[in-house]
C-alpha positions in Angstrom: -14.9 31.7 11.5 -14.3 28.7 13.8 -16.3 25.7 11.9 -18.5 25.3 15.5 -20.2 28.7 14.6 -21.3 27.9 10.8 -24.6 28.6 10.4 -27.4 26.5 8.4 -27.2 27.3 4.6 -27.6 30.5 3.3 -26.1 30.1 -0.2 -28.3 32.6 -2.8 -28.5 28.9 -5.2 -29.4 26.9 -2.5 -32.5 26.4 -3.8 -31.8 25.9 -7.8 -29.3 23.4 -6.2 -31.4 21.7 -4.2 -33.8 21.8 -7.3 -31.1 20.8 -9.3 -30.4 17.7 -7.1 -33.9 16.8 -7.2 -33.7 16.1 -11.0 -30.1 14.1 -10.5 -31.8 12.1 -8.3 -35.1 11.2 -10.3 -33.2 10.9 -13.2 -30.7 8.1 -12.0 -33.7 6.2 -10.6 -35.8 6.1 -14.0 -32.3 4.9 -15.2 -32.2 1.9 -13.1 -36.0 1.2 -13.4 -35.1 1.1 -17.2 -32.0 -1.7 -16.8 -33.8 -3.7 -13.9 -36.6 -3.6 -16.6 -35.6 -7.1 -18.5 -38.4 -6.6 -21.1 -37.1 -3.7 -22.1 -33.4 -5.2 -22.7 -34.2 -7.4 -25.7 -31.6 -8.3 -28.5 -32.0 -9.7 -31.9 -32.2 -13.4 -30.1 -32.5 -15.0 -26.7 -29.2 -15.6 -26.2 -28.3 -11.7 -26.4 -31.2 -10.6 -24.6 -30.2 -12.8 -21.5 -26.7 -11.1 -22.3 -28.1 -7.5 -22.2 -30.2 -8.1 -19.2 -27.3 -8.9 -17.1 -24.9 -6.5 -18.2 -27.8 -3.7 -17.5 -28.4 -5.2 -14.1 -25.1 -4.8 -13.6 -25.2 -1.0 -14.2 -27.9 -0.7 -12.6 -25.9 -2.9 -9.3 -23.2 0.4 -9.8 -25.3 2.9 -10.1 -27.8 2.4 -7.4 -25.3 3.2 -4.1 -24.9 6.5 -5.9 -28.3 7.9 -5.6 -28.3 8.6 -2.3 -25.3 11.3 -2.6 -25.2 11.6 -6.8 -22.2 14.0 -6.5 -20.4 16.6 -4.2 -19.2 19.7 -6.3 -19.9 21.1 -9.7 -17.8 23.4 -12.2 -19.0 25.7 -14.2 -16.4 26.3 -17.6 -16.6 28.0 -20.4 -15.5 26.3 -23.5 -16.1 28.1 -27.2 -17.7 30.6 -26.0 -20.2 29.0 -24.5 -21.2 28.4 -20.5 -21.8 24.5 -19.2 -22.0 23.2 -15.5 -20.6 20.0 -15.1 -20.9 17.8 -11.8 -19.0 15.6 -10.5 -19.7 12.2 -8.2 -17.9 9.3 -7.3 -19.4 7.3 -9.7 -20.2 8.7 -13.9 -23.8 9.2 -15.2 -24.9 9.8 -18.7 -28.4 11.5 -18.4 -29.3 11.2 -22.5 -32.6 13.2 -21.9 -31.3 15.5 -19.9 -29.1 17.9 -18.1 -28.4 15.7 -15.0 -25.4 13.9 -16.1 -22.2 13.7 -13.8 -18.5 13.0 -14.2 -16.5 10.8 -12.5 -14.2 12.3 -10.1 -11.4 10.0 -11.3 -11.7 11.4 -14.8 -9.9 13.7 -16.8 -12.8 16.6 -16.0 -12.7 15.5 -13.1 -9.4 16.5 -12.1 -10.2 20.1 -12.7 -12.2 20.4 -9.4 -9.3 19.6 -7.6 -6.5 21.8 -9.1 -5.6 24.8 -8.8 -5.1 25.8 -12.2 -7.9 27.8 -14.7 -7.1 26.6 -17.8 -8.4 23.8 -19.4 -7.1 22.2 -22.4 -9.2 18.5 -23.5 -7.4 16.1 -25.5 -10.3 17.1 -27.8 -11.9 20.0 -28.7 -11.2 23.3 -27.8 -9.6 24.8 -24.5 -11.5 26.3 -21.9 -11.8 28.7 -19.0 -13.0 27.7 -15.4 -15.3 30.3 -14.2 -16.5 28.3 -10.7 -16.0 25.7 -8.3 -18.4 24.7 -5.7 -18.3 22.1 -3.4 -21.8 20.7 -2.6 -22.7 18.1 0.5 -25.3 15.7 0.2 -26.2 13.1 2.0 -29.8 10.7 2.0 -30.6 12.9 -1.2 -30.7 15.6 0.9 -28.8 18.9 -0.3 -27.1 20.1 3.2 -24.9 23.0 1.9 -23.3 25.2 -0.9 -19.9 26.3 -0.7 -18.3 27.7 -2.9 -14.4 27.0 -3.5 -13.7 29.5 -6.3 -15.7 32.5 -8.0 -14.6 34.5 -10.7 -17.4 36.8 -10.2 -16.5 37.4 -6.7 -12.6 37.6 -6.7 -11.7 34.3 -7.4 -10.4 32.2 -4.5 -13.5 32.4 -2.0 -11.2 30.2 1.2 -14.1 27.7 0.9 -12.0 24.7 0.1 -9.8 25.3 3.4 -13.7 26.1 5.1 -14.8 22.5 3.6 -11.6 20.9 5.0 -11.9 21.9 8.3 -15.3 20.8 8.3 -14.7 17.6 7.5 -11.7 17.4 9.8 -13.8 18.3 12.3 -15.4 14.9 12.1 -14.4 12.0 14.6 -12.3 9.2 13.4 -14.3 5.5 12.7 -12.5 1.7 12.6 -11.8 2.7 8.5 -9.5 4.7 6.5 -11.3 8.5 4.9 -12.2 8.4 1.7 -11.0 11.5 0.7 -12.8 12.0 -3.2 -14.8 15.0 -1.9 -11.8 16.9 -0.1 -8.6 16.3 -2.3 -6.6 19.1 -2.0 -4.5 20.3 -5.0 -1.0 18.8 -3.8 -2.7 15.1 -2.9 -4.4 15.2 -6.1 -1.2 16.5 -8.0 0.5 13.1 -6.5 -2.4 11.1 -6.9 -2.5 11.5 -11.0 1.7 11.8 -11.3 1.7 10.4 -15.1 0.5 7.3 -15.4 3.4 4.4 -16.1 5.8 6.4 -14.0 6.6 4.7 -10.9 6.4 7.7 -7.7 7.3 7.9 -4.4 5.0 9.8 -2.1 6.7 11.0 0.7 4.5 12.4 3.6 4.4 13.4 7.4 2.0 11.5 9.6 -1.1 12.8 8.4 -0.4 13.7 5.3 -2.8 11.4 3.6 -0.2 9.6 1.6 -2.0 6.3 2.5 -4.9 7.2 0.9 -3.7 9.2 -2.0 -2.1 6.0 -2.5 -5.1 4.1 -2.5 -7.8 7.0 -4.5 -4.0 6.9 -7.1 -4.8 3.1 -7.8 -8.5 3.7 -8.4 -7.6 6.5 -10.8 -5.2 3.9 -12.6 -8.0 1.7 -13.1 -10.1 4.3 -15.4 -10.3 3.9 -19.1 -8.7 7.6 -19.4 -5.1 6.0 -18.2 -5.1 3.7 -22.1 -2.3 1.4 -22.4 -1.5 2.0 -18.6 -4.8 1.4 -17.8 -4.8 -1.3 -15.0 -7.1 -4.2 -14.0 -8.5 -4.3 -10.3 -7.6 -8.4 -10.0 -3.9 -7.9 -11.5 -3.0 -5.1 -8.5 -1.8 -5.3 -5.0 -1.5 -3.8 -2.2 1.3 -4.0 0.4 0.5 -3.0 4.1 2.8 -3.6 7.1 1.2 -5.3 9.0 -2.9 -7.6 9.1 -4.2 -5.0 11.2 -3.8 -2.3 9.0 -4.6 -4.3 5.9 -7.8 -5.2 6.7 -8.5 -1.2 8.1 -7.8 0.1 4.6 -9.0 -2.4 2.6 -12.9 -1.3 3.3 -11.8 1.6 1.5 -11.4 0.1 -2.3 -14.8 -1.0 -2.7 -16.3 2.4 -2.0 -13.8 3.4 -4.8 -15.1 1.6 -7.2 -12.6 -1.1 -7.3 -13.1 -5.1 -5.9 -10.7 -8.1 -5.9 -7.6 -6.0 -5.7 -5.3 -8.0 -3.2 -4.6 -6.5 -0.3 -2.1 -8.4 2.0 1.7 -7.9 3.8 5.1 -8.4 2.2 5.3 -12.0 4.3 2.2 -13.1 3.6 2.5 -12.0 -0.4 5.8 -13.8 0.2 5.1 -17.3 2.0 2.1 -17.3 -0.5 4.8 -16.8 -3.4 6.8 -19.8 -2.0 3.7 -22.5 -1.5 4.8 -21.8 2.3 1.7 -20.7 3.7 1.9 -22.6 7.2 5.6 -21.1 8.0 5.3 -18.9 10.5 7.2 -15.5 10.1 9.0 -13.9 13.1 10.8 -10.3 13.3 13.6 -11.1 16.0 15.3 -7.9 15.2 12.2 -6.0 15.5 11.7 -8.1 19.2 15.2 -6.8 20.1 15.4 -3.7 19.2 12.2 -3.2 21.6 13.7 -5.1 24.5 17.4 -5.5 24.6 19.4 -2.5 26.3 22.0 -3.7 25.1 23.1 -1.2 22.3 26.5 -3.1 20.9 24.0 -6.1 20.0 21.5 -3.8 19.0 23.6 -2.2 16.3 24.6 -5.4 15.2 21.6 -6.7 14.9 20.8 -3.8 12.9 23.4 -3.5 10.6 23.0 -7.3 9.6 19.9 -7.1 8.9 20.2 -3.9 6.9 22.7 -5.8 4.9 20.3 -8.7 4.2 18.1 -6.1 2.1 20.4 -5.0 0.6 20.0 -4.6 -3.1 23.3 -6.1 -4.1 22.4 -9.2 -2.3 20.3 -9.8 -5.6 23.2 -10.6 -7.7 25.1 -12.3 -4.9 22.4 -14.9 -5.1 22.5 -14.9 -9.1 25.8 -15.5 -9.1 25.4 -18.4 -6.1 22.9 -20.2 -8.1 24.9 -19.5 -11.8 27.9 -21.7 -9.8 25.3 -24.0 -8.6 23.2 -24.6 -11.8 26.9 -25.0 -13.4 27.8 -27.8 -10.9 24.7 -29.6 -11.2 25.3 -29.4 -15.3 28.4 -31.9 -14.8 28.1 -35.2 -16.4 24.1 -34.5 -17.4 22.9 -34.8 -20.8 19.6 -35.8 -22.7 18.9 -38.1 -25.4 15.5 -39.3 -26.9 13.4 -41.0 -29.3 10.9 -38.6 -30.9 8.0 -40.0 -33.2 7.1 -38.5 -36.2 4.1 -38.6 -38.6 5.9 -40.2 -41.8 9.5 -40.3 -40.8 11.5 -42.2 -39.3 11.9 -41.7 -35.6 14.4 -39.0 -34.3 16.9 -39.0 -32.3 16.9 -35.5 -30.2 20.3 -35.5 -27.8 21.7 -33.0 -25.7 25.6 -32.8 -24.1 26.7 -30.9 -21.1 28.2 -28.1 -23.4 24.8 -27.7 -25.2 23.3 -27.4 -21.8 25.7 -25.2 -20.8 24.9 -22.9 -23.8 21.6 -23.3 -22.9 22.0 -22.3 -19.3 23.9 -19.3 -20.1 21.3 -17.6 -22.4 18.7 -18.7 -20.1 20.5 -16.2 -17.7 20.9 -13.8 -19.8 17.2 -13.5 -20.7 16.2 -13.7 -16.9 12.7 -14.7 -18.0 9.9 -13.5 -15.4 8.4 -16.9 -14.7 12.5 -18.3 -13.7 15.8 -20.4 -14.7 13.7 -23.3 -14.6 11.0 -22.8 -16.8 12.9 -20.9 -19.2 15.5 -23.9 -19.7 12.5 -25.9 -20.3 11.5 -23.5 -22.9 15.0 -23.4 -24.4 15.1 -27.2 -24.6 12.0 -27.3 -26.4 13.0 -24.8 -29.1 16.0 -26.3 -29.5 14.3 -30.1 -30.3 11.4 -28.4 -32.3 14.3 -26.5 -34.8 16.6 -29.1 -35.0 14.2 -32.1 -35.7 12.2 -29.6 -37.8 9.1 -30.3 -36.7 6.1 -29.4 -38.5 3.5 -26.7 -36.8 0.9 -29.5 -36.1 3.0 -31.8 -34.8 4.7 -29.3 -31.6 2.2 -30.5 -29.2 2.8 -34.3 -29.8 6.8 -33.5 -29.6 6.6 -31.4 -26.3 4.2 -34.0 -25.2 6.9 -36.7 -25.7 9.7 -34.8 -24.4 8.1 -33.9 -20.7 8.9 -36.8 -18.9 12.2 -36.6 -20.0 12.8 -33.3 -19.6 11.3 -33.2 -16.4 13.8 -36.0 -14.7 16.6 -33.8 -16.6 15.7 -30.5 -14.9 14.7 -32.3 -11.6 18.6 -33.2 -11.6 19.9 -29.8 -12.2 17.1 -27.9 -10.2 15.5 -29.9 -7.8 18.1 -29.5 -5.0 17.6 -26.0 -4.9 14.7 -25.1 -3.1 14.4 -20.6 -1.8 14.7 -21.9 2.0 17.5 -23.5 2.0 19.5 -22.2 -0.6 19.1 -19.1 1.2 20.4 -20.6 4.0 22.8 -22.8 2.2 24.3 -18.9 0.9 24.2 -17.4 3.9 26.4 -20.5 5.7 29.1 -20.0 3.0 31.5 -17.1 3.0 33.3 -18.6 -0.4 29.4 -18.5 -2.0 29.1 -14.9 -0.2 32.3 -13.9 -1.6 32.2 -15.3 -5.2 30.4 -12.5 -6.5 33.2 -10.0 -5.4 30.0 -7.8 -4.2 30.6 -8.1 -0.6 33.6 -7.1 1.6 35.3 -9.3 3.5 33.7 -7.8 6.7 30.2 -7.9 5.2 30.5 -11.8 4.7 31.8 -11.8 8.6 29.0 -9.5 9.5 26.3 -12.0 7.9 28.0 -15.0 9.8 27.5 -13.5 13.1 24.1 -14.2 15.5 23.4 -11.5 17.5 19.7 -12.5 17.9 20.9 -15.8 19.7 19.1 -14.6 23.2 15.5 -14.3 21.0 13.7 -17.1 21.1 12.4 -19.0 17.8 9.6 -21.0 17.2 9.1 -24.8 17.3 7.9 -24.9 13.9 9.0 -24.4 10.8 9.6 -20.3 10.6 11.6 -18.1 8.6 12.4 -14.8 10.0 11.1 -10.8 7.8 15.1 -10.3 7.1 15.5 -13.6 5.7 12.5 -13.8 3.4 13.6 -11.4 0.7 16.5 -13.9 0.1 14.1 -16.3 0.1 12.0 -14.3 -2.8 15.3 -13.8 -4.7 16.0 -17.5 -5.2 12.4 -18.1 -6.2 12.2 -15.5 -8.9 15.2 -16.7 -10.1 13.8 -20.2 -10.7 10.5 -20.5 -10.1 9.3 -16.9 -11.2 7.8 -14.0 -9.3 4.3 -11.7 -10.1 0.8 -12.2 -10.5 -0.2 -16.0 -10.7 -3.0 -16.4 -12.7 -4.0 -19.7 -13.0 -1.1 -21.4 -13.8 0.1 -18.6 -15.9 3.0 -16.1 -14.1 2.5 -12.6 -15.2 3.5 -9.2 -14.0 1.4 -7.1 -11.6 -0.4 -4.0 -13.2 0.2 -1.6 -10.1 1.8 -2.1 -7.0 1.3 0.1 -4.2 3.4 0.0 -1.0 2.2 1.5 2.2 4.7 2.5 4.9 7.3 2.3 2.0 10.1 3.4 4.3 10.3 -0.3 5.7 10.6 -2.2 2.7 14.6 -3.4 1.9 15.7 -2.3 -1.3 16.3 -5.7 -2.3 12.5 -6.1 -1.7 11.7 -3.1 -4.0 14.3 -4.5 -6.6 12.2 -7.8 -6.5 8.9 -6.3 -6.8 10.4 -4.0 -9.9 10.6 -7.5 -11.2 7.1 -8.6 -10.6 5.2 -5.6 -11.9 4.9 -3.4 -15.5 7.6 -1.0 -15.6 6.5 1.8 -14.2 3.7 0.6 -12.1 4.8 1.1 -8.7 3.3 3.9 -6.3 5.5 3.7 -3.3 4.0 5.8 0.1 6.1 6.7 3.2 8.1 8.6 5.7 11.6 8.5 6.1 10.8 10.4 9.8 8.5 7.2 10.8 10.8 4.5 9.9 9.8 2.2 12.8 12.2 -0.8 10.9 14.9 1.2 9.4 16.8 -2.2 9.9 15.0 -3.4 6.8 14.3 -0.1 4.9 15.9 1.9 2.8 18.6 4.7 4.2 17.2 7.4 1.7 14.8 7.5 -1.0 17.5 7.0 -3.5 18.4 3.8 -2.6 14.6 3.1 -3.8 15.1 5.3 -7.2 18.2 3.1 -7.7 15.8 0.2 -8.3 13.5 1.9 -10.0 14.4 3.9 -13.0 12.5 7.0 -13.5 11.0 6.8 -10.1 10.1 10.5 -9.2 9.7 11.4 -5.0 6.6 14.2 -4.5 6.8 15.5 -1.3 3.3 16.3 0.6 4.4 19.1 2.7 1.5 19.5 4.8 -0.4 17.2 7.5 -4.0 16.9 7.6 -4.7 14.5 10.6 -4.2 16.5 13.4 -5.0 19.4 15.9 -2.1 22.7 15.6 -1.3 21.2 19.5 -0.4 17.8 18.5 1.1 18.7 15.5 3.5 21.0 17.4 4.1 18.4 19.8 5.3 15.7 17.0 7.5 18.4 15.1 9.5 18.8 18.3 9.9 15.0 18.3 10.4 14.7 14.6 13.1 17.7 14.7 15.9 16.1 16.8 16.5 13.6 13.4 14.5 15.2 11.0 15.4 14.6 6.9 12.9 16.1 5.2 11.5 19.7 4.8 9.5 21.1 7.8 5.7 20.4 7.7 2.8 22.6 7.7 -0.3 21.6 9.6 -3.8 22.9 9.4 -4.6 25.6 11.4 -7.0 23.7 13.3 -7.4 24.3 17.1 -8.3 22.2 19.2 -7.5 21.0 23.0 -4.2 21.7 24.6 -2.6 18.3 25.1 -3.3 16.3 28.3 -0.3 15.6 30.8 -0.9 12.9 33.5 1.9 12.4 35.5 2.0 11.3 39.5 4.8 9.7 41.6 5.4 6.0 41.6 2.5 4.2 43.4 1.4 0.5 44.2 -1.2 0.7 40.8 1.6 2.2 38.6 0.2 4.3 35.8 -3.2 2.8 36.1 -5.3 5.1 37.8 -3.6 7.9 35.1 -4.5 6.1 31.9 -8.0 5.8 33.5 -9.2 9.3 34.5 -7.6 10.0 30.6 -9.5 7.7 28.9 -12.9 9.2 31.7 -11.2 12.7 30.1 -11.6 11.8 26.5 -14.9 10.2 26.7 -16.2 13.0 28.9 -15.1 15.3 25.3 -16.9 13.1 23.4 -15.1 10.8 21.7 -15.6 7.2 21.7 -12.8 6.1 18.9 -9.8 6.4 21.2 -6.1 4.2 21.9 -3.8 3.5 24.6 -0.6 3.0 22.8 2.2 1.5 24.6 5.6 0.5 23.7 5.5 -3.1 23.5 2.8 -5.8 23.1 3.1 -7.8 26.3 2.4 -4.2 27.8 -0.8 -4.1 25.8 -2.0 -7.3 27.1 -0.8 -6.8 30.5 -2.5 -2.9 30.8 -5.4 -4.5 29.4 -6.5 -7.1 32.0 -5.2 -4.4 35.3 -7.5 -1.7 33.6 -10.7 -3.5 34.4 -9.7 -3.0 38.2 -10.2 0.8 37.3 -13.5 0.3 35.6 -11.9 0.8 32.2 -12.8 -2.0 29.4 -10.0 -1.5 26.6 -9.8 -4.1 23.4 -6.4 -5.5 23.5 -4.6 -5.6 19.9 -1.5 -7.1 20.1 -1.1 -9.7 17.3 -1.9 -9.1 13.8 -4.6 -11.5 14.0 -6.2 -8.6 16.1 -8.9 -6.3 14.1 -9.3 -2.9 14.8 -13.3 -2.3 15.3 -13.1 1.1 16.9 -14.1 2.2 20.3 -11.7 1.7 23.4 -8.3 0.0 22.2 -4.9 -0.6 23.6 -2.2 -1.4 21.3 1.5 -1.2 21.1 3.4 1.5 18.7 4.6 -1.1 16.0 0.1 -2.1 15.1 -0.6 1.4 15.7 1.5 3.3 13.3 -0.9 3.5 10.0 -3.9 4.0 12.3 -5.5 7.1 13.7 -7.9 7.8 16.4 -10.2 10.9 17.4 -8.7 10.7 21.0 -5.0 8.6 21.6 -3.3 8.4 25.1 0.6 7.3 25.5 1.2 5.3 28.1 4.6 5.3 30.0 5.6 8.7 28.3 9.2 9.1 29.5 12.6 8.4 29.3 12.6 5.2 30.5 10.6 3.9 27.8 11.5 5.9 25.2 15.4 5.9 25.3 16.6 10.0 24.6 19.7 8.7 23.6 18.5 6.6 20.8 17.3 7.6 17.2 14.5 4.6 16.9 13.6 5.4 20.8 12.7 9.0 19.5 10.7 7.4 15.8 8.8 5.6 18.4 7.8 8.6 20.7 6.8 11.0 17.5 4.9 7.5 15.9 2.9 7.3 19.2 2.4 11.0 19.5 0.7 11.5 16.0 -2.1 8.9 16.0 -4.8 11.1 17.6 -6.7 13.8 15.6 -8.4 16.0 18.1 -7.2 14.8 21.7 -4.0 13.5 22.8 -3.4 12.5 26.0 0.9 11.8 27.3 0.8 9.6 30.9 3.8 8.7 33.0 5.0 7.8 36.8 7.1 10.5 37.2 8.6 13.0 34.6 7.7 12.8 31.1 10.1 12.9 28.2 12.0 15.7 27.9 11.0 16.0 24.0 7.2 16.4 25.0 7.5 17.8 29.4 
């Protein structure tokens, strides 16, 4: 039945549900009456009483969101013999006087609502047998419907889950990312709880959900259930492609349970990383591969860059600064006066062969927080042993030593800072070619400047190929991870949206700066806007991380059966992966404005479609066009049509919602109830040209119900 014609509730336990409800309800508010209630949070002195109180307003400060909607689905298992319904909510409750309590969705039990399986085997006690699932909507307190997913009373599989997820598809798009808890469906939740401590990359068609599996994956890591794995909100991160997008999914986490994870982009991460915050970060490749025809420098361009993340550049620049540390050893050596509580003073000295020695076991320990600090460490060890300082007296020893060793390391170090040693590597075929690593047209390639005609900034900059370079000379001497204080640890988790545009000498840096294992990876080898900097398969990305495991999400959840028809015709001509299945949602056919070349260009077009999706109702809609300065220009000529669009053209932009234009590269990651793409031919979109196709299908799969394709003239062939 089309989701339009469901009628009010008629579930037969509507009402001992709605009863049922009632009590959850009641019972989580006498809860937090009892915690806000400080008299009644008293400890064997003042001190823990004022301790109790605050931790209890606390739970009550979690709790209290959750009343409004305690849970959104029960199961009823039977275990031993004996018959139990458990519910399950985005947030735990323990009802101790009662039957009212609920489990977390992120929790062991909780996983069984999602799966597909009937078994059900607890660490402890004994297995079990799932006789029901039911999903259950609530909202203000209010129970609004029963549906049941499975019954094995009536046959087992009832088609409600595919009934609930239309439903909620149904629903227009807002200026956040879905929180998908109440609709997981068995294959995103299999990927979301992939072992814990195994790194896993989610690969996924536009509308897959990846994203968000990747985000509801790093709440699920955060639960007491995941043990040694277990991993701390403030010690995670999350890598987006771009601002915009970063601050659209971020609203998500705290609804998840989870604050203070940081969520930011690979350059700023990066600049932050290198104390560069005020460099500015440019993609020239990016700016001519979306305006220079001119496909010889375009392939260069290309093929440099892709060269620049490439994982073996990692070692090239270990062995460029192992020849420069070396150097810098010549003719250095240390030698100093130590005191010593009832001896004599010492005399602690160091020759260039001991720091030598020293250097090349530094090396070979390739400590986390870098060469530098290491040495330092090695120097110190070295004094304490050989002067056989007592345990009390390390501190005054290390004390007396930092100045000294300080002006020592300054002399081999200092010189080398990730800027311009990265440069300093890059201007030096011999240094290119010392590592044997790189052929002798590689090192020609990386000497050529085929974005001379690209303009650079005034100030200081760096450009997105250059930085991971840049990252590879600081972690190997100043350290890369988590900074924590002045402390450098690893990352718990890592998660990396639009995974398909990070280099793998980026991923082989990040394996660096997070726990083994701890690095959820999300993306489409069929959207890879900056295949220049990404990976050219998946395995290029297991090579850096050992064990890493690729789940493939073979269906799309985003859009209508029309628009996902439309972007599998796209995706076919390069297509990698396996054909994806859509929902079979209908919807409207897609809109085709086209009208010969006038004064007003495409104007008036883009206008009666964005009259044409508001007139259907939605209010969350997109212009995308193929460039930025398009954006802005479209922008300011659309107000002569009576049509007010936000531009978004920077990634100081914020997406808000309602009426926006934007071009393809801040619109992948986003989707809109109603999208409209301007300048839909041939023209624009190059046939001839892989990343001229990426960019079509990208544009062509934001919108979930209504998509609108506008051109002066004939559309692309791919979508006519």
């Amino acid at each position: 039945m089309p989701v339009a014609e469901l009628r009010p509730e008629t579930h037969p336990d509507f009402e001992l549900e709605k009863e049922h409800l009632s009590g959850t309800v009641a019972a989580m508010i006498r809860q937090i009456e009892f915690w806000e209630d400080r008299d009644r949070q008293m400890g064997a002195d003042l001190e823990t009483s004022i301790i109790l109180g605050d931790q209890a307003e606390e739970f009550a400060a979690m709790l209290s969101p959750h009343v409004h909607q305690p849970y959104f689905g029960s199961l009823k298992v039977r275990v031993a013999g004996r018959e139990q319904t458990l519910y399950v909510g985005k947030h735990g409750f323990r009802d101790v006087k009662g039957p009212h309590t609920v489990v977390s969705w992120d929790s062991e039990v909780g996983s069984l609502f999602y799966s597909q399986a009937l078994g059900w085997t607890p660490r402890r006690g004994s297995a079990g047998v799932i006789r029901r699932r039911r999903q259950l909507d609530v909202s203000q307190k209010t129970l609004l419907r029963v549906t049941d997913l499975y019954d094995d009373e009536q046959g087992g599989d009832t088609g409600g889950r595919e009934e609930v997820l239309l439903r909620r598809l149904q629903e227009g798009s807002t200026a956040g990312m879905r929180d998908v808890v109440e609709t997981l469906q068995p294959e995103q939740n299999d990927a979301m709880r992939h072992p814990a401590g195994v790194p896993v990359i989610i690969q996924g068609a536009a509308g897959s959900g990846k994203t968000t599996i990747g985000f509801h994956r790093l709440a699920w890591m955060t639960n007491a259930d995941r043990g040694a794995h277990r991993a701390r909100p403030e010690a995670c991160m999350v890598l987006m492609p771009n601002r915009v997008l970063a601050t659209y999914a971020a609203r998500i986490l705290p609804e998840l349970g989870i604050e203070r994870v940081v969520v930011t982009t690979p350059e700023t991460w990066a600049t932050g990383l290198l104390g560069l915050e005020k460099l500015e970060v440019t993609d020239r490749t990016l700016s001519l591969l979306l305006t220079d025809r001119d496909n010889t420098r375009r392939a260069l361009a290309w093929r440099k860059a892709k060269l620049l993340g490439d994982a073996r550049m990692l070692d090239v620049v270990r062995t460029h600064l192992w020849n420069r540390f070396n150097a810098a050893l010549a003719g250095q050596g240390l030698r100093e006066s130590v005191a010593l509580r009832g001896r004599e003073d010492q005399v602690f000295t160091l020759d260039e062969a001991a720091l030598a020695g020293l250097l090349r076991d530094v090396f070979a320990a390739d400590p986390l927080d870098g060469y530098r600090a290491g040495m330092r460490r090695a120097i110190e060890a070295l004094a304490l042993s050989t002067l056989r300082v007592p345990e009390d007296e390390e501190a005054s020893v290390r004390r007396q030593l930092s100045s000294p060793l300080t002006n020592l390391l300054g002399r081999i170090f200092a010189t080398t800072t990730p800027i311009t040693e990265a440069r300093r590597l890059l201007g030096s075929p011999a240094e290119l070619a010392a590592s044997g690593l790189l052929t002798e047209r590689e090192i020609a390639l990386l000497g050529t400047d085929p974005l001379s005609g690209i303009p650079t900034p005034r100030r200081a900059h760096a450009d997105v190929t250059e930085l991971p370079l840049m990252l590879a000379v600081q972690a190997f001497t100043g350290g890369i991870g988590r900074l924590d204080g002045r402390t450098l640890e690893p990352f718990d988790h890592v998660v990396l949206d639009e995974a398909q545009d990070y280099s793998p000498l980026l991923y082989a840096l990040l394996g660096r700066a997070t726990r083994s294992g701890h690095i959820t990876a999300l993306g489409d080898m069929n959207q890879g806007m900056h295949g220049y900097k990404g990976p050219s398969s998946w395995e290029a990305v297991q090579a850096q991380l050992p064990g890493a495991q690729v789940l493939t999400l073979g269906r799309t959840y985003r859009s209508t059966r029309q628009i996902t028809e439309l972007g599998a015709r796209i995706a076919a001509t390069y297509n990698r992966a396996a054909a994806v299945q859509g929902v079979d949602r209908d919807g409207a056919e897609v809109q085709r404005y086209t009208a010969p070349a006038g004064p007003d260009g495409e104007l008036p077009l883009i206008a009666r479609a964005v009259k044409d999706a508001q007139a259907a109702g939605h209010t969350n809609i997109a212009i995308v066009t193929r460039r930025g300065v398009d954006a802005d220009r479209m922008a300011e000529a659309l107000r002569e049509f009576d049509t007010d669009a936000q531009p978004i053209t920077t990634q100081e932009h914020r997406f808000r919602g309602g009426l926006v234009i934007l071009p393809v590269n801040l619109a992948k990651g986003l989707e809109f109830s109603a999208a409209i793409v301007a300048s839909a031919n041939a023209d624009t979109y190059d046939e001839s040209t892989e990343y001229e196709r990426r960019l079509l299908y990208v544009s062509a799969s934001r919108a979930l119900h209504w998509l609108a394709l506008v051109s002066t003239g004939d559309l692309h062939p791919l979508i006519a």
